[in-house]
C-alpha positions in Angstrom: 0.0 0.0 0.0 1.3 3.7 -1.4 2.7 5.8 1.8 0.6 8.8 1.9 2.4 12.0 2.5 0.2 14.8 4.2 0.8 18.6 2.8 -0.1 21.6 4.8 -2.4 23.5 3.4 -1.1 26.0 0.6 -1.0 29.7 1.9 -2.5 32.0 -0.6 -1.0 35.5 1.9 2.1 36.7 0.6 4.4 38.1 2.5 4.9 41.8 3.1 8.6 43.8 4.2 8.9 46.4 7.1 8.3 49.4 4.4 5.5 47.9 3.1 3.9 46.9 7.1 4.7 50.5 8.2 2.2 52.1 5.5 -0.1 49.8 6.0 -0.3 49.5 9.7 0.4 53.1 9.9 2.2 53.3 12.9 6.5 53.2 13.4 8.5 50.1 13.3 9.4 50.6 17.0 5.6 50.7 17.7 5.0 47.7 16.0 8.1 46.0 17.5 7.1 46.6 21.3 3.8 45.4 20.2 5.0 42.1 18.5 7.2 41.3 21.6 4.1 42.1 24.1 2.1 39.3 21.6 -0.2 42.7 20.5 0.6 42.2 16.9 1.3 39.6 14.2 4.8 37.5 14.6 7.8 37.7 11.6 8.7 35.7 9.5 12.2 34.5 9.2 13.5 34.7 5.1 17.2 34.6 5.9 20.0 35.8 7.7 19.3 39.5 7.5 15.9 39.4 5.9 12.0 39.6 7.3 8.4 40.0 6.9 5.0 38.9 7.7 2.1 37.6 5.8 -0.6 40.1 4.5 -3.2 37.5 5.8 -2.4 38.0 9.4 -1.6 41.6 8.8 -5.2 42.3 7.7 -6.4 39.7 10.4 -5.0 42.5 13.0 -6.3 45.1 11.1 -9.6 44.0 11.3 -9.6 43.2 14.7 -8.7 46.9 15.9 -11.7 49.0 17.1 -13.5 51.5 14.5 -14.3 54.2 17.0 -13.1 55.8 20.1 -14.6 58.9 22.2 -12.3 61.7 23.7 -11.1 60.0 26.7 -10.3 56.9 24.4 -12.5 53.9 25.5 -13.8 52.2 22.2 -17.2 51.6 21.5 -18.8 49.2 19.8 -19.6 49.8 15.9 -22.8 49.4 15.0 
């Protein structure tokens, strides 16, 4: 009997660089560092030695999940 090899599932997300996270996120890399080490945002991906980046999915993911609205003293409220 043939030896079946399970694949993961193929990622359709590609994966975006530090400029590219910056403008989309719109706030500083150091922001977005102290938030990826407090678990607040997405985790990197390794591409080499000296290279990064994260995928678009999980990006958008966060994005998504971020309130719409806030009032002056900066509690969110719910969208409707």
């Amino acid at each position: 009997m043939p030896k079946l090899i399970q694949t993961p599932p193929a990622r359709k997300s590609k994966i975006l660089r530090k400029p590219e996270v910056v403008d989309l996120v719109g706030l500083s890399y150091t922001t977005l560092w102290r938030m990826e080490k407090s678990g607040d945002f997405p985790g990197r991906v390794v591409l080499g030695p000296r290279s990064m980046g994260w995928f678009q999915d999980e990006i958008l993911d966060w994005l998504d999940s971020r309130p719409r609205f806030s009032d002056p003293c900066g509690k969110a409220r719910p969208e409707k």
